[in-house]
C-alpha positions, 0 to 999 in steps of 0.5 A: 842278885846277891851279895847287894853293893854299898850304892843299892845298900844306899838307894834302899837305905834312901827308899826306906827312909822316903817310905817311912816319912810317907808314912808318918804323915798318915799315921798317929803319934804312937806309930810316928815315933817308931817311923822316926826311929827308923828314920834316923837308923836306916842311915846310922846302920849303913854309916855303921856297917860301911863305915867310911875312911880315909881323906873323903871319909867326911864328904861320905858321911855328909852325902850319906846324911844330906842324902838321907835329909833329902829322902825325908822331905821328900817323904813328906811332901808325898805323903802330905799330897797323898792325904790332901788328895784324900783318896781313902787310908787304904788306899794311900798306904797301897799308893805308897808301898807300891812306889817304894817297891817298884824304887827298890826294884828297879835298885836291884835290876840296875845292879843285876848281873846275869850268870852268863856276863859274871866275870867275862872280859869287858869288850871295849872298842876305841881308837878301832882296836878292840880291847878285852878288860879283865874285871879286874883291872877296875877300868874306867870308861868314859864315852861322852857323858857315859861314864862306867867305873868298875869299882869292884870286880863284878855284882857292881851297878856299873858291871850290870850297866856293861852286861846289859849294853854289849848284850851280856859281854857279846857286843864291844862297847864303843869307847873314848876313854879307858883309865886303869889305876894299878896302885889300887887294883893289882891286889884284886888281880894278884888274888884272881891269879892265886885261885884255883881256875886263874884265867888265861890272862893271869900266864901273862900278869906280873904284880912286879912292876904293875903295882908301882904304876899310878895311871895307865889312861887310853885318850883321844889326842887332844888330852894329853893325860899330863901336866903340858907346863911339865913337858915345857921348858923353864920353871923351876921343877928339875925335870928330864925330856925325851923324845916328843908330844907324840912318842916321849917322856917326862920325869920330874927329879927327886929331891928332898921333898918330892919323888920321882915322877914320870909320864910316858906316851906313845900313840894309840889305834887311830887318833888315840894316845896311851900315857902311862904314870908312876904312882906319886904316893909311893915312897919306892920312888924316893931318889929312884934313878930316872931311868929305873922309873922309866924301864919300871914304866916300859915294863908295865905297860907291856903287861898291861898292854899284853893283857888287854889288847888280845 
């Protein structure tokens, strides 16, 4: 159950400020000013301790706050019915616990992940081949509206979702969509393989050329996991094309202020297509030959591709 990710740490944090506005309503002055304070330092704490950063870190604290705004209302509103219905005091605040404890609860059941799912591959089924994802490897699944992204290698709301819909990792989940990101999640897989019991797929793993890969995504044909214009001819971008929309390549030519950037793709299983991207945001790219990227490229996706279609 334990250590609680930052989105139950949120929920719990919403849940206590939602109790506290209930029960402000019920009491006097003297206990509302405390109720208030906790109001105002359930959120303050969280902000605190998962302090957000980077280029969202404004749009973090904006959900954190309008969502702690949207708690407190709430709060009242049920807390003002409870004592319009005038059902007796005791009563009330029993009413009350009851709802936030069972809110709390079912926080933590979403984020539980049983021993026996902990760290095992995600069984996924698409394109009819059947994939074994490392945790590790931070995939992000996509079928219909269902969505799971495993931010993190395991006691993540998104694992336990997993655990519970392939039956603890013993049935493949049927998939349209599989994205793995490696710029951002070789450093979880490198640090898996230096522990003293690496798994198997570790024998397989290099962090070179992984880690300068930005997308590595599994889609049905009809996305194409690029920007088509860069596949056309015309415009004003220096571009190199090989091969075509159903085996082939793409890169966009270093100059003065660009990297190089290259797409590939080839298709996948049965009516899928796999295209694989180097990381725009690293400067090794910079004035990179076109066909080193592309050879950093055929390198990684037979590492990624080994790894996971075992």
């Amino acid at each position: 159950m334990f250590p609680l990710n930052p989105s139950t740490v949120f929920q719990l944090v919403l849940i206590g400020v939602a109790l506290s506005a209930a029960l402000a309503v019920q009491c006097g002055w003297r206990w509302r000013i405390t109720l208030v304070f906790i109001m105002v330092a359930l959120p303050a704490a969280f902000l605190w301790s998962e302090a957000p950063t980077g280029q969202y870190a404004g749009l973090a604290y904006l959900i954190v706050l309008g969502g702690a705004a949207i708690a407190l209302v709430v709060g009242v509103i049920f807390g003002r019915a409870l004592r319009i219905a005038t059902i007796g005091t005791m009563f009330t605040f029993a009413v009350i616990f009851f709802v936030a404890a069972s809110a709390a609860g079912l926080q933590l059941y979403r984020q539980h992940v049983p021993e026996s799912c902990s760290g095992s591959p995600i069984h996924v089924r698409i394109a009819g081949k059947n994939l074994r994802i490392p945790p590790e490897m931070r995939p992000r699944l996509k079928n219909g509206d269902d969505i799971g992204h495993f931010g993190s290698v395991d006691r993540k709301s998104d694992f336990a979702w997993f655990c519970r819909i392939s039956e603890n990792g013993t049935r493949p989940i049927d998939m349209d969509t599989v994205g793995l990101t490696p710029a951002s999640s070789h450093s979880a897989m490198t640090a898996t393989c230096s522990g003293d019991e690496p798994p198997n797929w570790c024998s397989i793993y290099s962090p070179e050329p992984y880690r300068f890969i930005g997308n590595i995504l599994i889609a049905p044909e009809a996305e194409p996991g690029f920007h088509l214009p860069y596949w056309k001819e015309g415009g004003s971008l220096k571009k190199d094309r090989q091969g075509d929309l159903n085996f082939g390549s793409v890169c966009l030519l270093s100059d003065a202020d660009s990297l190089t950037q290259c797409w590939a793709w080839q298709p996948f299983g049965e009516g899928s297509r796999l295209t694989i991207s180097t990381n725009n945001l690293d400067r090794t790219f910079d004035g990179m030959p076109i066909e080193q990227a592309r050879e950093m490229i055929r390198q990684a996706r037979k590492v990624a591709l080994s790894i996971i279609d075992q």
